[in-house]
C-alpha positions in Angstrom: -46.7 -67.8 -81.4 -47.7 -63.8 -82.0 -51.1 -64.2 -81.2 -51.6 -61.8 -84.5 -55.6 -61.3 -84.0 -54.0 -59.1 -81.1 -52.7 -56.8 -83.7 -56.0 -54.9 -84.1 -53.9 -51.1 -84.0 -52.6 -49.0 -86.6 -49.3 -48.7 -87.2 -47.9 -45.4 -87.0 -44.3 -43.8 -86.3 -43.3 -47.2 -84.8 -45.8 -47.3 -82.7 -49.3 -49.5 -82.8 -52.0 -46.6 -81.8 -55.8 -46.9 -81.2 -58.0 -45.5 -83.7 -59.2 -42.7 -82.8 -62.8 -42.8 -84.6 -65.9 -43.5 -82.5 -66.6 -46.1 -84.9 -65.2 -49.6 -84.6 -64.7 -52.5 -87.3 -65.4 -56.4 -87.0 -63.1 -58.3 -88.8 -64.7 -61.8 -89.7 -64.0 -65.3 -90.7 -66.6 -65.0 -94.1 -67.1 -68.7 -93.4 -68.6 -69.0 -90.4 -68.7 -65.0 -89.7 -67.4 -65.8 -86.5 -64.9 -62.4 -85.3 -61.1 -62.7 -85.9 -60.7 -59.3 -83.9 -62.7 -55.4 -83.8 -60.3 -53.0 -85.1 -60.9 -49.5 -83.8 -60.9 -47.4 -87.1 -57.9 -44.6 -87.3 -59.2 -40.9 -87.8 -58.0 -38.7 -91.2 -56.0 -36.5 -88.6 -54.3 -39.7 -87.6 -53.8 -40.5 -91.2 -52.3 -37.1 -91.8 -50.2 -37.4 -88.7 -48.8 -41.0 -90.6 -47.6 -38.8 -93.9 -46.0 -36.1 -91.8 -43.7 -39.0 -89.7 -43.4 -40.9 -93.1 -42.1 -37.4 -94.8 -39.6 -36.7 -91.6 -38.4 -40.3 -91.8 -37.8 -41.1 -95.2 -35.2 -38.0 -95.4 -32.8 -39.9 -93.0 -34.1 -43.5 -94.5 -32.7 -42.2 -98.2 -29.1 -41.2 -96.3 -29.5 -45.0 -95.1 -26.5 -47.3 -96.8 -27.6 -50.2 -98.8 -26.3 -52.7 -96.5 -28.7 -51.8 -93.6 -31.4 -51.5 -96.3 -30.7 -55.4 -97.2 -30.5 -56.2 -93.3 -33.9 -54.9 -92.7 -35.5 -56.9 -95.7 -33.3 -60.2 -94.7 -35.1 -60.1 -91.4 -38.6 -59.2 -93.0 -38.0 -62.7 -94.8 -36.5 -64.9 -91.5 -39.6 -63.4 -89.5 -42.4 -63.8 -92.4 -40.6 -67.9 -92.6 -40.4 -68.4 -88.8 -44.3 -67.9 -88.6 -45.2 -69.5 -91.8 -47.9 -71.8 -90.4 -49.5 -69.1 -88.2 -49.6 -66.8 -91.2 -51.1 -69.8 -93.6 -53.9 -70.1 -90.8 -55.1 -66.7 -90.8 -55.0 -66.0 -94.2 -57.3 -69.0 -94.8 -59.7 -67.6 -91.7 -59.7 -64.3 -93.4 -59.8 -64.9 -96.8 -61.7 -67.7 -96.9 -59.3 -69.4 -99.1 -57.6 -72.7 -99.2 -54.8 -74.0 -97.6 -53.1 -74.4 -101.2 -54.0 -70.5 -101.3 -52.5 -69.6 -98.4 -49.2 -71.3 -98.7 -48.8 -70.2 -102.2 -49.3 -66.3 -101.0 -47.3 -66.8 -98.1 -44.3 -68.1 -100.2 -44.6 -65.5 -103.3 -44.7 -62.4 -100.2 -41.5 -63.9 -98.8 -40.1 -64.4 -102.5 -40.8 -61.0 -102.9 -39.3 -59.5 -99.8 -36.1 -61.8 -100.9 -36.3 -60.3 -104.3 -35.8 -56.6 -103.2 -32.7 -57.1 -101.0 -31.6 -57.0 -104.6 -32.7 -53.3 -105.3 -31.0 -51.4 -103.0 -27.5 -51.3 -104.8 -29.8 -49.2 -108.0 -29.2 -46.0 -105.4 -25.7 -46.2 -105.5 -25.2 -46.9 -109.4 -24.1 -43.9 -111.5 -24.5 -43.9 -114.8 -22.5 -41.8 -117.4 -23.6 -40.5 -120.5 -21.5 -38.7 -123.6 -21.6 -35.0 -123.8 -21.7 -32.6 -126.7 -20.3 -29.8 -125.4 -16.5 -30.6 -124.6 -15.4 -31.0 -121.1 -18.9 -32.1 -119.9 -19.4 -35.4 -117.5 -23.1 -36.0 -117.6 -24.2 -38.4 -114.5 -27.3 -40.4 -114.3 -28.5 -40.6 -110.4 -31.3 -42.8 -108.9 -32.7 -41.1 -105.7 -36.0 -42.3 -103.9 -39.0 -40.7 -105.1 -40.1 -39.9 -101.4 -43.6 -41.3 -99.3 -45.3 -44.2 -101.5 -49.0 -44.3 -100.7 -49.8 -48.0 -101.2 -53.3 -49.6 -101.2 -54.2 -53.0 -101.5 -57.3 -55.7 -101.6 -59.0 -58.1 -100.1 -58.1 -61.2 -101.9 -53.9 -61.8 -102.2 -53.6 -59.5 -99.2 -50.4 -60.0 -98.1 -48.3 -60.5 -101.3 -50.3 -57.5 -103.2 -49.4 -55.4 -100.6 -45.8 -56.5 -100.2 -45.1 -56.0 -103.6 -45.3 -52.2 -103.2 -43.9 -52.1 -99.6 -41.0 -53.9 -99.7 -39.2 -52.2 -103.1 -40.6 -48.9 -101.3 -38.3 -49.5 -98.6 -35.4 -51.4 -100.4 -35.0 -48.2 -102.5 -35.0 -45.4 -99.7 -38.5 -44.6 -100.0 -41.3 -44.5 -96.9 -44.8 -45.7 -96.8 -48.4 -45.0 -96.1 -50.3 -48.5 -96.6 -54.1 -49.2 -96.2 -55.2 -52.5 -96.2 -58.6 -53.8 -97.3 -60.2 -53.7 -93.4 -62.0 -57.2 -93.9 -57.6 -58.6 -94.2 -56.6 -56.1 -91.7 -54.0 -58.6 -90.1 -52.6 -60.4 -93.5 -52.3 -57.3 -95.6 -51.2 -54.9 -93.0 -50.7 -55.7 -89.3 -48.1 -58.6 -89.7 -46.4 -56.9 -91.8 -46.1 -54.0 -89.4 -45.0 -56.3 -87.1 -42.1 -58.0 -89.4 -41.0 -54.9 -89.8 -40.7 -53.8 -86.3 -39.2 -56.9 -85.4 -36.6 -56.3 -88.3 -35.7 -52.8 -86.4 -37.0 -50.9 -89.3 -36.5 -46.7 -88.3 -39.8 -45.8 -86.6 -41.9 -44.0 -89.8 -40.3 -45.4 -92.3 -43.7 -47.9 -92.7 -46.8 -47.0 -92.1 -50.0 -49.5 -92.1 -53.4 -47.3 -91.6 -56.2 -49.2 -90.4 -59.3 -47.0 -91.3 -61.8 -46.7 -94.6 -63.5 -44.3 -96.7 -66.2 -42.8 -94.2 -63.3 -41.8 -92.3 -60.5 -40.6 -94.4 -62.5 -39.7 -98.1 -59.8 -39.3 -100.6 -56.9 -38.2 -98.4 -54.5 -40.9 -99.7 -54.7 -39.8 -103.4 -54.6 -35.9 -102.8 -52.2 -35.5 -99.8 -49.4 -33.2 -101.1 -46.6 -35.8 -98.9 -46.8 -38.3 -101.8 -45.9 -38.2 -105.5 -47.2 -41.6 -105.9 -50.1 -43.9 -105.4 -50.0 -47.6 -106.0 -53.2 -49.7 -105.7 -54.4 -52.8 -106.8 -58.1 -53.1 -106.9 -61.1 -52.8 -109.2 -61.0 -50.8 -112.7 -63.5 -48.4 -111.6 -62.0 -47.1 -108.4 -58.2 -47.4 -110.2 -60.0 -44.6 -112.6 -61.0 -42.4 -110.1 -57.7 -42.7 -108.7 -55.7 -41.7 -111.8 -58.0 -39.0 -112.6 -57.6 -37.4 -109.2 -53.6 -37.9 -109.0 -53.3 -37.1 -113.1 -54.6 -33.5 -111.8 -52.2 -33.0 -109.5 -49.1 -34.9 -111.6 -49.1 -37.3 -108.9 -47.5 -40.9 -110.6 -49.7 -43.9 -110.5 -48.8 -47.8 -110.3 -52.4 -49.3 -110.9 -53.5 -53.0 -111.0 -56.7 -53.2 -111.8 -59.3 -55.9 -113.2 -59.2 -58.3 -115.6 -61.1 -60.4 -117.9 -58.7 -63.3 -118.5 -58.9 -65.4 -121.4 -57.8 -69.1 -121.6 -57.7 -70.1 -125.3 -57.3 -73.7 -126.0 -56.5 -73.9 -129.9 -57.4 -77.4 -131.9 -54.1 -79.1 -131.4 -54.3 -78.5 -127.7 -53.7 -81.0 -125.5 -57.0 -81.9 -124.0 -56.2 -83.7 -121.1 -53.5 -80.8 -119.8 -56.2 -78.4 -120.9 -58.7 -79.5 -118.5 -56.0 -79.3 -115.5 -55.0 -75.9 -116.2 -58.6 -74.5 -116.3 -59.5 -76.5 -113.2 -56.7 -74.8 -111.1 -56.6 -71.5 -113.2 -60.8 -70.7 -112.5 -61.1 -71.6 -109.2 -58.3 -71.5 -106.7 -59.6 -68.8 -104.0 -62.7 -69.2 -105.6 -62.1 -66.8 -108.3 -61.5 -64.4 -106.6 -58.5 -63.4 -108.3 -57.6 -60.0 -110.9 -55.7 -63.0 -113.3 -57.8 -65.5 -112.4 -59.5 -67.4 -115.7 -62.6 -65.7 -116.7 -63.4 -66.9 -120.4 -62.7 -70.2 -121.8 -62.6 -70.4 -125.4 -62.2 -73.7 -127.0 -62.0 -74.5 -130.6 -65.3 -76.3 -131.8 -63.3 -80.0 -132.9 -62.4 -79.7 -129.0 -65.3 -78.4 -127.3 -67.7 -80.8 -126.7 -64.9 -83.0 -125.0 -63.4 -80.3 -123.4 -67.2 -79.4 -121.6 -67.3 -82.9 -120.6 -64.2 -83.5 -119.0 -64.1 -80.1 -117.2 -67.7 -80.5 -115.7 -67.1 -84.0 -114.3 -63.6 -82.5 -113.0 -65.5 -80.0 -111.4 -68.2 -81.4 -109.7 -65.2 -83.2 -107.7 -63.5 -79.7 -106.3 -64.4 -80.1 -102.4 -65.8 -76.9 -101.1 -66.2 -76.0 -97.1 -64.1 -74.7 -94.2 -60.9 -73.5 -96.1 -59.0 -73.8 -92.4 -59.5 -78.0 -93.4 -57.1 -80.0 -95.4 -58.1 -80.8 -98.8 -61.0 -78.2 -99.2 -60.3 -75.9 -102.5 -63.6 -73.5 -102.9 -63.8 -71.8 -99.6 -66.6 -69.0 -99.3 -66.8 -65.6 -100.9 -64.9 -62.5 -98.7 -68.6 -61.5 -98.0 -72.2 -61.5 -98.4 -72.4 -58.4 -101.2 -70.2 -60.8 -103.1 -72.2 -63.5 -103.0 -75.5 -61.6 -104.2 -73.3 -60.0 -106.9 -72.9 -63.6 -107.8 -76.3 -64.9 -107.5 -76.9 -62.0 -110.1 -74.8 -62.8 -112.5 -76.2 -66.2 -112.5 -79.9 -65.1 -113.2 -78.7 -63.0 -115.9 -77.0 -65.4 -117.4 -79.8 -67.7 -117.5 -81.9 -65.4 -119.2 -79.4 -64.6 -121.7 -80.0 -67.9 -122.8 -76.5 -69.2 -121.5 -76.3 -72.9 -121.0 -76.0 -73.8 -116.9 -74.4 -77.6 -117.4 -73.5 -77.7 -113.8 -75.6 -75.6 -110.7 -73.7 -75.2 -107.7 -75.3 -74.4 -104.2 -75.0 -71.6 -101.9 -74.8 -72.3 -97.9 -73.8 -68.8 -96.4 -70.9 -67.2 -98.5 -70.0 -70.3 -99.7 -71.1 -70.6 -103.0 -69.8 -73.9 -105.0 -69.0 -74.4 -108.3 -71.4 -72.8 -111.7 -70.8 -73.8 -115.2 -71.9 -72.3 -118.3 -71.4 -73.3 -121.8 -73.1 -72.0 -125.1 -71.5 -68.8 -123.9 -71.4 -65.9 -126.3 -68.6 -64.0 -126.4 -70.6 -60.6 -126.5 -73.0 -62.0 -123.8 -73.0 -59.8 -120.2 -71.7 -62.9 -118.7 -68.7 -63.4 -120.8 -67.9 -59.4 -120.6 -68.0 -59.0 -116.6 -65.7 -59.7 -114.1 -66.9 -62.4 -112.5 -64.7 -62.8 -109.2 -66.7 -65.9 -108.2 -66.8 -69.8 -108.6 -68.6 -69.4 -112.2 -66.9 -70.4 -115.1 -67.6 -69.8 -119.2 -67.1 -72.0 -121.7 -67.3 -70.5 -125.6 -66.6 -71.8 -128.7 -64.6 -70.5 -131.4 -64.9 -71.9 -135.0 -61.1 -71.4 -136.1 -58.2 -70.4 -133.8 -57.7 -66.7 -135.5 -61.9 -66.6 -134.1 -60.8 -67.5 -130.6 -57.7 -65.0 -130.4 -60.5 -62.4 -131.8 -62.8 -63.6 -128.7 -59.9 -63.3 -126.5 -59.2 -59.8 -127.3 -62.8 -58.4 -127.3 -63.1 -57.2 -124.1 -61.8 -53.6 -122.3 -59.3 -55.3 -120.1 -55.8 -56.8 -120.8 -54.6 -58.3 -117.7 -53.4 -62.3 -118.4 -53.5 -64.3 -121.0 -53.0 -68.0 -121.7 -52.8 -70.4 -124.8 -53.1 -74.0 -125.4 -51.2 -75.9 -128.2 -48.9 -78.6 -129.2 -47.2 -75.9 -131.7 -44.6 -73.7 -129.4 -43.5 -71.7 -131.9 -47.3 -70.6 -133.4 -48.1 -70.6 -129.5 -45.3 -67.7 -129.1 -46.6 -65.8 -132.0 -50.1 -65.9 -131.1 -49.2 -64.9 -127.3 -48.3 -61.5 -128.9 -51.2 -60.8 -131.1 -53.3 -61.6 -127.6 -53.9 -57.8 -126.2 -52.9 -58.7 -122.4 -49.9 -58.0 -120.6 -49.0 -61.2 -120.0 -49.8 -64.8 -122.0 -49.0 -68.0 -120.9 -48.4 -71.1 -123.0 -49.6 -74.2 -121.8 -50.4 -73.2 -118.7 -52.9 -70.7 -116.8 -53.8 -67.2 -116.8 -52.8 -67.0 -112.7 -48.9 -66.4 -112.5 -47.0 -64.2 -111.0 -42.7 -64.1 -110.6 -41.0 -61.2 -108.6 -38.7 -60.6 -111.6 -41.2 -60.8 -114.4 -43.3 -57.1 -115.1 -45.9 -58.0 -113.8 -49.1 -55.7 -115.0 -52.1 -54.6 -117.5 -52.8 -53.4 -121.0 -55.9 -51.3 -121.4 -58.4 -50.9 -118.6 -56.0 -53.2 -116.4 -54.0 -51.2 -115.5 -51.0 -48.7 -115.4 -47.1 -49.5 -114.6 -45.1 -52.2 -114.0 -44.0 -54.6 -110.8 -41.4 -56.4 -110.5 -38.0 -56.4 -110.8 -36.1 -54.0 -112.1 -39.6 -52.5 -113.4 -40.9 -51.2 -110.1 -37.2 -50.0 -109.3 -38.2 -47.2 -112.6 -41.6 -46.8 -110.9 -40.2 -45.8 -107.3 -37.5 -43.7 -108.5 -36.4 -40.4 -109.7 -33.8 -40.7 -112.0 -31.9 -37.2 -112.1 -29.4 -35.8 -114.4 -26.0 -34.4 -113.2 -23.3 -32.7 -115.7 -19.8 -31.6 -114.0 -18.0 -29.1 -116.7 -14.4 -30.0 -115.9 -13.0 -27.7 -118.3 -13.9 -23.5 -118.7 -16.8 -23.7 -121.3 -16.4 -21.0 -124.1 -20.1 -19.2 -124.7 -20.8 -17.6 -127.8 -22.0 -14.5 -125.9 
């Protein structure tokens, strides 16, 4: 075993250095708060001192042939599978999610990681284009676009954050990557250490283990990187964009959602009810696709509220290290209250609370409401927590209305027995991705992955993120003497 609570360093230039703040960080277990490790926080000089390696590095790392490229990521994957039950064991400490969770990110990072040892080849690919001047080649070159900055959240740590790192790398890029300090170890540290095991050039990765107080907004205005991708809330994603759009920086920006799940009259009730189970609380909602409205068609409704409720009150909740637990605590106590809140308000909106959970620490268990209006402060936030929102719709075209009220645009799903008027309703739903018959939390490494609206900005997956990481430049060779008019 690695003993991966030991990795408490940053990782920078190859090597795993102290932080050099006087301050220090306690990384804890938000179910019992018992300490996973204290990470000594890293210093804005130290963060600078990441770029200017990264910069150096990723010069020789873009001359690198595809074949070593692959070799790195092939040994990212063995290492990442060779400790697959250690990994699944922290993320559930650190996360507070389930098992189920954990395996389920632990096989989508090392799907990813697989997935870009097919992106290096896009470096060597020339395209050419007709010319109309005579005599003209015109070539189409990829090159890498130079130092990613990647930063990434709390609650799919590791797979959020390998989804930027490992294209990054597969295409000749270099990264600088923060992780969310309270998943220190899943979304940063073992990476780190896959790819120094993998004999990656020192300074071609980068993991930062710092926060805000410390480094301000360093990572979206250094001048050593043209791009910033993050995956977090909507209002830090907008002070992100406005910052780089000032300086013509590019942005890849996941941001919130407000996920509909829209179960039309000919749905199949039974399949319904399992979807929504699994699609609202699987890490306890704590997901950006996770399902945060569901609208059911009024000749539904009432059976669907009964099913779901008695469904729900059987979800075990506890320790998320134990087998068969599925709601594990919130990351954190500010959670929680935001929660709580949302709850109260609710209640005196006149919302309909059908089934009360209970709170014990940051576990919180299960919440329904029904009687949910679509306009309603609970039906338009974010909830991010076990609490789930049941609203009627009188007529199909009423519920695809409901589903699109809302700023965001993330995912999507709908539930009929009619494929075809499924398909056609799918793209009248304003998301970036709807799924029929099933629920609102998918992900593929070859689909593009990402928002409409306030969700977001760019593409992953591939080829998307190949278009996002890249500079495509234009070469002409003019074989034969050009005649100018003057």
């Amino acid at each position: 075993m690695e003993q991966f609570e030991n990795f408490n360093k940053s990782f920078i230039n190859g090597e795993w250095v102290k932080g050099e703040s006087s301050r220090d960080y306690e990384n804890k277990n938000p179910y019992d708060q018992s300490i996973i490790n204290t990470i000594p926080l890293a210093t804005k000089q130290q963060l600078e001192d990441a770029y200017v390696k990264a910069k150096q590095a990723q010069k020789e790392w873009a001359q690198s042939s595809a074949e070593e490229r692959k070799n790195i990521l092939e040994k990212v994957s063995s290492y990442l599978e060779e400790h697959r039950d250690e990994i699944v064991q922290i993320i559930a400490r650190e996360t507070g999610g389930s098992l189920i969770k954990a395996s389920v990110e632990v096989d989508l990072t090392i799907a990813l990681v697989d997935e870009a040892t097919n992106m290096p080849d896009e470096l060597n690919r020339v395209d050419e284009k007709g010319a109309a001047v005579e005599g003209k080649v015109n070539k189409v070159h990829r090159l890498p676009l130079g130092v990613i900055t990647s930063i990434s959240p709390f609650n799919f740590p590791m797979n959020l954050s390998i989804r930027t790192i490992a294209p990054a790398i597969a295409l000749g890029n270099a990264v600088v990557h923060k992780p969310d300090n309270q998943t220190s170890l899943t979304g940063g540290s073992i990476l780190a250490k896959a790819f120094e095991h993998a004999g990656l050039p020192k300074g071609v990765f980068n993991c930062i283990l710092t926060d805000l107080d410390e480094i301000g907004d360093y990572m979206i205005e250094t001048q050593h990187s043209p791009l910033i991708s993050f995956t977090g809330s909507t209002p830090v994603g907008k002070h992100i964009a406005e910052k780089a759009g000032g300086m013509l920086k590019r942005v890849a920006l996941e941001l919130g959602g407000n996920n509909p799940f829209i179960v039309l009259e000919d749905a199949d009730l039974d399949r319904a009810v399992d979807a929504a189970i699994f699609g609202k609380f699987i890490h306890q909602g704590q997901i950006c696709m996770i399902i945060n409205r569901i609208i059911v068609h009024e000749k539904l409704y009432d059976s669907f509220v009964d099913q779901f409720v008695e469904r729900v009150k059987e979800i075990p909740s506890g320790d998320p290290t134990e087998e068969g637990v599925i709601v594990g605590p919130l990351i954190n106590e500010e959670q929680v209250e935001n929660a709580l809140e949302i709850i109260e308000t609710a209640k005196k909106e006149g919302a309909n609370l059908v089934l009360e959970g209970q709170r014990e620490g940051n576990l919180l268990t299960p919440h329904v409401f029904t009687d949910v209006k679509n306009d309603s402060e609970l039906a338009q936030t974010e909830l991010f927590a076990p609490i789930a929102t049941i609203i009627k719709a009188t007529t199909d075209d009423e519920a695809i209305e409901m589903a699109n009220d809302t700023p965001y645009g993330l995912s999507s799903s709908i539930f009929t027995n009619d494929l075809e008027k499924g398909e056609q309703l799918a793209l009248k739903v304003e998301s970036g991705m709807t799924h029929i018959n099933d629920q609102t939390v998918n992900d593929n490494p070859t689909i593009p992955f990402g928002g409409t609206k306030e969700s977001g900005v760019g593409k992953f997956g591939n080829p998307w993120i190949v278009e996002e990481f890249t500079i495509t430049k234009w070469v002409s060779i003019q074989e034969e003497y050009r005649d100018f008019p003057f």
